[in-house]
N, C-alpha and C positions, 0 to 999 in steps of 0.2 A: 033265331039266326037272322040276323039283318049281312047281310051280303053288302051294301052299301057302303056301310066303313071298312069292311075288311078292303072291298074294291077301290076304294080312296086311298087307305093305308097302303096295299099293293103298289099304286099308281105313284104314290110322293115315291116309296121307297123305289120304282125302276127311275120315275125321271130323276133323280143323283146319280144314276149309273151313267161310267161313258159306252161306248157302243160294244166293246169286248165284253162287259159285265150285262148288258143288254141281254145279249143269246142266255147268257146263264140264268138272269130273270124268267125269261119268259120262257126257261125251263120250270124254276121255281112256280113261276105263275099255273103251269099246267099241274102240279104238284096238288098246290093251294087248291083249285078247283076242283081237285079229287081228294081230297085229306079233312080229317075231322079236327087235325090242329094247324086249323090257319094261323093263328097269333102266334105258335111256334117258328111257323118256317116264316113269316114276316118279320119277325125279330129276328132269324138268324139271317138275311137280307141285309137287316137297319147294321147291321154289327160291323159289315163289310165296306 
């Protein structure tokens, strides 16, 4: 597990958010942190 790109990947995909999609992020992001499919919910993020 490298934590390192997923946390890179996370980071591009919040800074394209504006600040209403922000909170919902860094729901996601506490998701991602507790979830065995990171690349899932980082892709359904990029989609948005």
């Amino acid at each position: 597990m490298n934590n390192n790109i997923d946390m890179s990947k996370l980071l591009e995909a919040l800074s394209k958010m504006d600040k209403h999609e922000l909170e919902a992020g860094i729901a996601k992001a506490n998701q991602i942190l507790k979830s065995k499919n990171k690349n899932d919910i980082i892709n359904e993020i990029k989609k948005k």
